[in-house]
VOPAGU-2260 file (C-alpha; in pm, 1 decimal, decimal comma):
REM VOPAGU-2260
SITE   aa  ch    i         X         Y         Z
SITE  UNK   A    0   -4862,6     357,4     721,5
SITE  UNK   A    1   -5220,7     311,5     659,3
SITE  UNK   A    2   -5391,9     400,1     343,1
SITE  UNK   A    3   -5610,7     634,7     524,8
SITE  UNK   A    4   -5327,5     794,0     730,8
SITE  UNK   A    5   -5112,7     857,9     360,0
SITE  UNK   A    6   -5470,3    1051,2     247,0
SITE  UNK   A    7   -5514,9    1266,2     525,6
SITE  UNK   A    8   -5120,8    1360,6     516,7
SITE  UNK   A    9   -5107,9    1432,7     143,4
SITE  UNK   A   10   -5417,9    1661,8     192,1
SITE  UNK   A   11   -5212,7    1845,4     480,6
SITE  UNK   A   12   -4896,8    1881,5     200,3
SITE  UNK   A   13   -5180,3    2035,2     -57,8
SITE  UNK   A   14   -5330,3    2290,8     222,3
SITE  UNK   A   15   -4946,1    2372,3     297,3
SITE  UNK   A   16   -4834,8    2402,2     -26,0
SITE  UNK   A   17   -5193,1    2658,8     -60,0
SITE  UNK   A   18   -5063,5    2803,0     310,4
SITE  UNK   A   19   -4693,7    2867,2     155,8
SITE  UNK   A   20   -4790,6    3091,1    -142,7
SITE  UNK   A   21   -4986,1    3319,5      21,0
SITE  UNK   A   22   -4712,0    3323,8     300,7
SITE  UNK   A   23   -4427,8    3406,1      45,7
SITE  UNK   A   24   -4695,8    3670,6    -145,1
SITE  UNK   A   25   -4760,0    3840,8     215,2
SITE  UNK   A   26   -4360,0    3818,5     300,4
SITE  UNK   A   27   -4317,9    4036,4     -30,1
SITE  UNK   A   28   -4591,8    4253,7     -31,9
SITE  UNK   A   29   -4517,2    4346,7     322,3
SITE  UNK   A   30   -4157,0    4422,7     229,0
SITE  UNK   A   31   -4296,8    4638,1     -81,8
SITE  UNK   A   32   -4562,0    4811,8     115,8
SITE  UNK   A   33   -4704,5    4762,2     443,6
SITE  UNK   A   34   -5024,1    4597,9     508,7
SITE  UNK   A   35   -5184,1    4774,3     233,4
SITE  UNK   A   36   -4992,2    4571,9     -61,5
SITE  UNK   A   37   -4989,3    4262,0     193,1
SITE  UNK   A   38   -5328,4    4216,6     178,7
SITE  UNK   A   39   -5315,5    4201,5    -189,4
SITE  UNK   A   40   -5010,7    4006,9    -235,5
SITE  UNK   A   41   -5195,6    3739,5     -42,0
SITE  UNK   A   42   -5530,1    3765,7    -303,9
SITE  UNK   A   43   -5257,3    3716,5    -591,4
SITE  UNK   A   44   -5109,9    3390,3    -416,8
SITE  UNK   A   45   -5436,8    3263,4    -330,9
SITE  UNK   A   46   -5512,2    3303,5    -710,1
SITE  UNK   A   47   -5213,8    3170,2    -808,5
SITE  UNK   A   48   -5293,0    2849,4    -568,5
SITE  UNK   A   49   -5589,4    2818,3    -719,4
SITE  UNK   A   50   -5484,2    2779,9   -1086,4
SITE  UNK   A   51   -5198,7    2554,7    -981,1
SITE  UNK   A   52   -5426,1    2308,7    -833,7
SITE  UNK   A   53   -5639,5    2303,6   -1132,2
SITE  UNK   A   54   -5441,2    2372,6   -1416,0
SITE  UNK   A   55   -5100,4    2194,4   -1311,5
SITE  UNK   A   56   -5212,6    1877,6   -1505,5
SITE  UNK   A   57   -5210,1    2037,7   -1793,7
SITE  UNK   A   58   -4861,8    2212,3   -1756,5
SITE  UNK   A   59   -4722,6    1910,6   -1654,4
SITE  UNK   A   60   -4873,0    1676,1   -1934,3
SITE  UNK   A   61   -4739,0    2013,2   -2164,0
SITE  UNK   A   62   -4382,5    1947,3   -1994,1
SITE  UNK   A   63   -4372,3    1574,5   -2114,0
SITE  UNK   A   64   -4521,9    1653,3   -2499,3
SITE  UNK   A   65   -4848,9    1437,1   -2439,6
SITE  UNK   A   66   -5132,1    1462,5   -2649,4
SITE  UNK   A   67   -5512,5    1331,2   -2531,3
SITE  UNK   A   68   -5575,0     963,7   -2642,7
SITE  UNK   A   69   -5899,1     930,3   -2788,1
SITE  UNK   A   70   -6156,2     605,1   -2711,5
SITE  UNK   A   71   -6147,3     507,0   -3048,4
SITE  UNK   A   72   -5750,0     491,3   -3095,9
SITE  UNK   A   73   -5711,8     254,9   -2816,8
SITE  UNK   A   74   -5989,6     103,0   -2665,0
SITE  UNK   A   75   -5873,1    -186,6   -2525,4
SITE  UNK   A   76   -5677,6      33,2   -2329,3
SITE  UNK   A   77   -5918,2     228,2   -2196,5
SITE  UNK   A   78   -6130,2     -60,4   -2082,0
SITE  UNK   A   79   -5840,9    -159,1   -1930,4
SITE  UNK   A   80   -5796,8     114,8   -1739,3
SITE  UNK   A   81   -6151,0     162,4   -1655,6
SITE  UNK   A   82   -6176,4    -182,5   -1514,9
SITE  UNK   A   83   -5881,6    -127,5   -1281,9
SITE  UNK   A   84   -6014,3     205,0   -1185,5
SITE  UNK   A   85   -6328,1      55,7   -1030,1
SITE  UNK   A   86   -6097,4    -228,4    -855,1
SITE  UNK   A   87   -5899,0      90,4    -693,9
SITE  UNK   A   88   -6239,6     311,0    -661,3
SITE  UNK   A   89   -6188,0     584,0    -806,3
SITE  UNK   A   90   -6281,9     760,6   -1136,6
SITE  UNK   A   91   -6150,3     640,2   -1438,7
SITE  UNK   A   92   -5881,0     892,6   -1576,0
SITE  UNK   A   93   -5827,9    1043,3   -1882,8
SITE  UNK   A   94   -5536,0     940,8   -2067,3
SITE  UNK   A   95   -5260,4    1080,0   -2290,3
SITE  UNK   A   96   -5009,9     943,1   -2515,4
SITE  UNK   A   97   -4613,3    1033,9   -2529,6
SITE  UNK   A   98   -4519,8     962,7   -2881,5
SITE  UNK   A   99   -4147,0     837,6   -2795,0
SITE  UNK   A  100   -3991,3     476,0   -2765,6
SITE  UNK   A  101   -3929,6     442,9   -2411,6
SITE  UNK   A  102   -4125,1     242,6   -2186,3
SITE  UNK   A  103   -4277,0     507,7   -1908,6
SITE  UNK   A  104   -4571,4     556,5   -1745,2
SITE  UNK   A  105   -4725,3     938,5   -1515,4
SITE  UNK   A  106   -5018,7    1054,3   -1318,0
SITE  UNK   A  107   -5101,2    1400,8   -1351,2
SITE  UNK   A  108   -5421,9    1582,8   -1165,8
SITE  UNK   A  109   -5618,4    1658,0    -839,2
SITE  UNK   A  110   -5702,5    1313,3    -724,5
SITE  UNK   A  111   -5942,8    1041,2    -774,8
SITE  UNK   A  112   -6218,2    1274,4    -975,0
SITE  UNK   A  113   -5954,9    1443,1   -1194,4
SITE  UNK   A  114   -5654,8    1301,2   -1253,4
SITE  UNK   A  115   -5457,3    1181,7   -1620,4
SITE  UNK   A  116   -5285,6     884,8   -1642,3
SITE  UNK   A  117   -5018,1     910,0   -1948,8
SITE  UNK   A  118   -4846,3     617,3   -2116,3
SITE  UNK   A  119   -4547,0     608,9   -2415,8
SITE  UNK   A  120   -4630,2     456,4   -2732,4
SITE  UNK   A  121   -4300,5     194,2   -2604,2
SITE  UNK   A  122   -4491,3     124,5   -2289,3
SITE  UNK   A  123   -4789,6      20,4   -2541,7
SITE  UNK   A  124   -4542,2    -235,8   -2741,4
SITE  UNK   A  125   -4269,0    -347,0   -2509,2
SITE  UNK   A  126   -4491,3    -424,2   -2178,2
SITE  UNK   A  127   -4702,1    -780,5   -2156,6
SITE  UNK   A  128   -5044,0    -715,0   -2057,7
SITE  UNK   A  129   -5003,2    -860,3   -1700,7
SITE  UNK   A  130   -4671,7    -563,7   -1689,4
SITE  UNK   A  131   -4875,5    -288,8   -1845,9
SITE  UNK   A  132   -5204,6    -348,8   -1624,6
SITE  UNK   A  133   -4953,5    -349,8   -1289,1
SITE  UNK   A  134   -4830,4      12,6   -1408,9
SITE  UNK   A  135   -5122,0     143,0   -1479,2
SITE  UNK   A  136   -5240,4      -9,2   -1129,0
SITE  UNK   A  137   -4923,1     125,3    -978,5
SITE  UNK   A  138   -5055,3     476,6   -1144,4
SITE  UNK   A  139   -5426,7     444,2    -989,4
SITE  UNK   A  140   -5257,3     335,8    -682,6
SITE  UNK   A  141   -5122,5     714,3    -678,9
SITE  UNK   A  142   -5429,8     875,8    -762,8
SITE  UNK   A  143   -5647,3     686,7    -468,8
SITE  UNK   A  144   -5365,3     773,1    -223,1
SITE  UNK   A  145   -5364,6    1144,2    -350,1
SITE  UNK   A  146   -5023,8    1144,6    -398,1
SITE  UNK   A  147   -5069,3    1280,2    -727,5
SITE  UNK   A  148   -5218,0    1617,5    -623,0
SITE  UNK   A  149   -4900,2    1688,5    -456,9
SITE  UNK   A  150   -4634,6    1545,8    -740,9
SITE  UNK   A  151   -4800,6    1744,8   -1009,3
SITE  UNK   A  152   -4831,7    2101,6    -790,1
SITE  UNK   A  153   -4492,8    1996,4    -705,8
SITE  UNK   A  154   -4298,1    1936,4   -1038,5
SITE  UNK   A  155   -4450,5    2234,4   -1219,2
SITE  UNK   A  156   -4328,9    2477,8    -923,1
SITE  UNK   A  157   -3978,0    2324,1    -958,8
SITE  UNK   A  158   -3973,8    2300,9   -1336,2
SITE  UNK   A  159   -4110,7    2729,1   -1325,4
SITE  UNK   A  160   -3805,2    2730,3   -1077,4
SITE  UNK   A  161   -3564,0    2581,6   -1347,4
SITE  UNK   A  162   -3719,6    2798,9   -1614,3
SITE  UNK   A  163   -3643,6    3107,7   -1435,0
SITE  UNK   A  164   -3286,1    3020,8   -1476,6
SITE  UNK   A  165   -3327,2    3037,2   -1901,3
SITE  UNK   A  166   -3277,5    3393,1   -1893,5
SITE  UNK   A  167   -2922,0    3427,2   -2110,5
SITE  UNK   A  168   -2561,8    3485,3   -2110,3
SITE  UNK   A  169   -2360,7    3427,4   -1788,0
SITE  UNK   A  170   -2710,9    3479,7   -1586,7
SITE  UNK   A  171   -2837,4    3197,9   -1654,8
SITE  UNK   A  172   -2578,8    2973,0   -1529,1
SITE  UNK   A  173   -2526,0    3187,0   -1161,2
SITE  UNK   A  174   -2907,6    3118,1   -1138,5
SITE  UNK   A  175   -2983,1    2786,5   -1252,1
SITE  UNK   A  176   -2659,9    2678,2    -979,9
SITE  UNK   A  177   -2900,2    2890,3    -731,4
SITE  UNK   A  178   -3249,7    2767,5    -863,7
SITE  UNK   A  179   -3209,1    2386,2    -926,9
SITE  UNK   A  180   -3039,0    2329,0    -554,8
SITE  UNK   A  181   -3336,1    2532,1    -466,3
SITE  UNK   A  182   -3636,9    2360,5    -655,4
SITE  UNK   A  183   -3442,0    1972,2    -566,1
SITE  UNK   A  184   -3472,0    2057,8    -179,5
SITE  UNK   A  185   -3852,8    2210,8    -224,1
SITE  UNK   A  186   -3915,4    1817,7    -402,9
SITE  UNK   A  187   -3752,0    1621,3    -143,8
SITE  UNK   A  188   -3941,3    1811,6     112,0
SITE  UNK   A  189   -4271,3    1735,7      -2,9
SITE  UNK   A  190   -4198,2    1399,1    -171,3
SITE  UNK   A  191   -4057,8    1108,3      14,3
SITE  UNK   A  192   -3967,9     786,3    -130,3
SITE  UNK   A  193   -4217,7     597,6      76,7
SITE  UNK   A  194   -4495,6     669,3    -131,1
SITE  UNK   A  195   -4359,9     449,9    -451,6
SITE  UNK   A  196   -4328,7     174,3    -174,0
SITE  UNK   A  197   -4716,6     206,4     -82,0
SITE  UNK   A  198   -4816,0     250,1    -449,1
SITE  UNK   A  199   -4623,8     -36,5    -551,2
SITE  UNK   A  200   -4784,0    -280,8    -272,2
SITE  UNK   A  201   -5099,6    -150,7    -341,8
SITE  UNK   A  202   -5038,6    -233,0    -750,6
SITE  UNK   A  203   -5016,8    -591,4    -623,3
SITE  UNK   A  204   -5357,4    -581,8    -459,5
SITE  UNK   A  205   -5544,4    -475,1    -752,6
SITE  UNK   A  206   -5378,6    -722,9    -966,1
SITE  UNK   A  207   -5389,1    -972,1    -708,4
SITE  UNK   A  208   -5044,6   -1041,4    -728,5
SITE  UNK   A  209   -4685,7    -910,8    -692,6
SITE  UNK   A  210   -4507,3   -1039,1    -985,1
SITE  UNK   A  211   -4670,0    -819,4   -1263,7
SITE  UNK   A  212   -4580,4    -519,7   -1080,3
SITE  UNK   A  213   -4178,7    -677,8   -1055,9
SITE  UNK   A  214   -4139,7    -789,7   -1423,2
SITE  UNK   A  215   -4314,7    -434,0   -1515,8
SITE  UNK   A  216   -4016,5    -271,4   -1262,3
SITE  UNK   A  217   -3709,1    -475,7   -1441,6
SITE  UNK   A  218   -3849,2    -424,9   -1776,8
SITE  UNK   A  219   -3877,2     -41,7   -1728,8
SITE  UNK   A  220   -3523,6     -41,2   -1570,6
SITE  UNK   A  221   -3357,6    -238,8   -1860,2
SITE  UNK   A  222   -3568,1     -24,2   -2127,6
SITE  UNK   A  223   -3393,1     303,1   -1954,0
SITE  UNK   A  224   -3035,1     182,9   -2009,0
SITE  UNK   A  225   -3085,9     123,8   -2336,7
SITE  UNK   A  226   -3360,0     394,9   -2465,0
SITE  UNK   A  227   -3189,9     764,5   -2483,9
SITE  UNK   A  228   -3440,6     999,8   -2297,5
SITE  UNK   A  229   -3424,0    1376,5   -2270,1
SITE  UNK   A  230   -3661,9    1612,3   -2062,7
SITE  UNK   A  231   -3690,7    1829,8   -1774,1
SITE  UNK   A  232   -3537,2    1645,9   -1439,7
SITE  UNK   A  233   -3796,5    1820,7   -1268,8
SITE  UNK   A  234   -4076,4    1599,4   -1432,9
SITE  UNK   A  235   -3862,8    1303,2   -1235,0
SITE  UNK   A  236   -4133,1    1240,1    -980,7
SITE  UNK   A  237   -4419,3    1178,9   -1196,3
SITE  UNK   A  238   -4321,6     872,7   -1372,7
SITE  UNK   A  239   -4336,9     514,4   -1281,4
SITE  UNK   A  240   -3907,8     453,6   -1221,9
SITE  UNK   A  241   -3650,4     766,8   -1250,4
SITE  UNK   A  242   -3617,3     785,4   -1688,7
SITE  UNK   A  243   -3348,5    1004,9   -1656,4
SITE  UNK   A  244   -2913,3     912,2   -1589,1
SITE  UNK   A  245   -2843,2     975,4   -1251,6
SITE  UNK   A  246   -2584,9    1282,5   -1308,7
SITE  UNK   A  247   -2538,2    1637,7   -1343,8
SITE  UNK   A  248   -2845,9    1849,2   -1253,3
SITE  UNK   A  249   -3079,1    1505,8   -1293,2
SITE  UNK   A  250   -2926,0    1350,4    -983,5
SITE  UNK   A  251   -3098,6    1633,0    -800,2
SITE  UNK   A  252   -3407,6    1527,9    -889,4
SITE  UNK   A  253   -3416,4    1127,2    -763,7
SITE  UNK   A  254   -3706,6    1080,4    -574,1
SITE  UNK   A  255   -3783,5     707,4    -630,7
SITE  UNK   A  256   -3627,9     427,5    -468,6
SITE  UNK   A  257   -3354,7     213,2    -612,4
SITE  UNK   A  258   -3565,9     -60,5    -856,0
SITE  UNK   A  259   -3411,5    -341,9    -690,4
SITE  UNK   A  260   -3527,1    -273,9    -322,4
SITE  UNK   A  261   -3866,6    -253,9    -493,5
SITE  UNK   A  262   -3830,2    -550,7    -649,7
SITE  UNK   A  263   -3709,2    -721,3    -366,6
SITE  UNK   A  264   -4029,8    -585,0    -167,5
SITE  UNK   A  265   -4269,5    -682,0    -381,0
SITE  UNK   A  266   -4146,1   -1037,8    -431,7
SITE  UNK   A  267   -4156,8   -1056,3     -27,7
SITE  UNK   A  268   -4513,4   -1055,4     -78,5
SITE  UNK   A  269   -4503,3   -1392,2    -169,7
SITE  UNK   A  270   -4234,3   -1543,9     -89,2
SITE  UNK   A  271   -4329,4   -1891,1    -209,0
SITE  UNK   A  272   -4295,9   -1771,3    -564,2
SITE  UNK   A  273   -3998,4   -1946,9    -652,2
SITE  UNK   A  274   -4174,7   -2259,2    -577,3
SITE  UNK   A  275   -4445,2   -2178,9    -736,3
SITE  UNK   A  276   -4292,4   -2095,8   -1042,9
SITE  UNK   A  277   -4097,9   -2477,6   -1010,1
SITE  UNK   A  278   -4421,9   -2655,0    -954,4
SITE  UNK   A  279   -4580,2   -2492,4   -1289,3
């Protein structure tokens, strides 16, 4: 699928996911009291739309314990980032640190003029440069593609779905085995796995080459079998690879391919490499 063609049909999932609320407000306010209370159900979801799509960043950088990462605290970073922003063209993000010891990398925003890119203190000291440049790429490669307007409205209405289910006593397990079905099937609809794919080939691009983007890929991979890691499942689509052990209410949550069909992808790019890598 073309780069333009992934655009226009993440804008559609935005204006449905805009459409949907005030559907689901009208649905109840109808129910509650004719056309009357419709009419203002529908202002209250168009409100609530609103502040999704411009504060969801920030709930979802809140969900993951990130703090802002000032210029002066890494600034070799952020001229790294800059510099790949203008090779994606778009607007360099802001960026946040997770203060924990495994290797991950998110996107959080609206798309290319307001989006957060957040990396972990162990992406900072396990990744090479050529492996931390390729996720942060892979991370841009999200933002241009406005994917990452959808993933972050997305993951904070299914981790408000999980919340709801926090409520107490024998409650709260009924409705989190109602809820989390519920809020896994709302992310699969809107997410497919294709777009890690696309992000992934066009990481490679704007490093112009495959491989960093692969060694990044293992590295993460190894790092998560080894690293414990605790958070919401919900957060699952926002990071670079699935952080989280594939069981219990987590497994819900998988939206990424397997790392090894990525892998494999990526090296098909160029498939000389092994040569290459002989010759040298």
């Amino acid at each position: 699928m073309s780069g333009r063609l992934v655009v226009i049909r993440n804008v559609l999932k935005a204006w449905a996911l805009l459409v949907g609320a005030c559907a689901v407000f009208a649905l109840i306010g109808w129910a509650l009291g004719g056309y009357r209370l419709m009419s203002i159900f529908i202002f209250c979801g168009a409100l609530l739309a609103g502040a999704l799509y411009w504060y969801a960043d920030r709930v979802a950088l809140g969900l993951v314990r990130a703090r802002e990462l000032p210029v002066g605290e890494f600034p070799g970073l952020h001229s790294t980032v800059e510099r790949l922003a203008a090779v994606a063209g778009v607007a360099k993000p802001k960026l946040y640190l997770m203060e924990d010891g495994l290797p991950r990398a998110l996107v959080a925003g609206r798309g290319p003029r307001g989006a957060t890119i957040g990396v972990s203190a162990g992406l900072l000291t396990a990744a090479t440069p050529a492996e931390l440049e390729a996720v942060l790429a892979h991370e841009l490669a999200h933002v241009r593609n406005r994917d990452v307007v959808v993933q972050t409205s997305v993951v904070v209405l299914a981790a408000t779905l999980l919340e709801l289910s926090r409520v107490g006593g024998w409650l709260s397990r009924a409705l989190l085995f109602v809820l989390g079905p519920l809020a896994s099937a709302f992310v699969h609809l809107m997410l497919s796995p294709k777009r890690e794919f696309l992000a992934d080939e066009t990481a490679a691009v704007i490093c112009a080459s495959p491989h960093p983007m692969a060694d990044a890929l293992v590295r993460l991979e190894q790092a998560s079998e080894l690293v414990s890691f605790a958070g919401s499942p919900a957060t699952e689509p926002l990071y670079t690879i699935n952080p989280f052990m594939e069981v219990g209410l987590a497994a819900l949550f998988v939206t990424h391919p397997p790392v090894g069909e990525r892998v494999r992808r990526l090296r098909e790019l160029d498939p000389d490499w092994r040569e290459k890598l002989r010759a040298a």
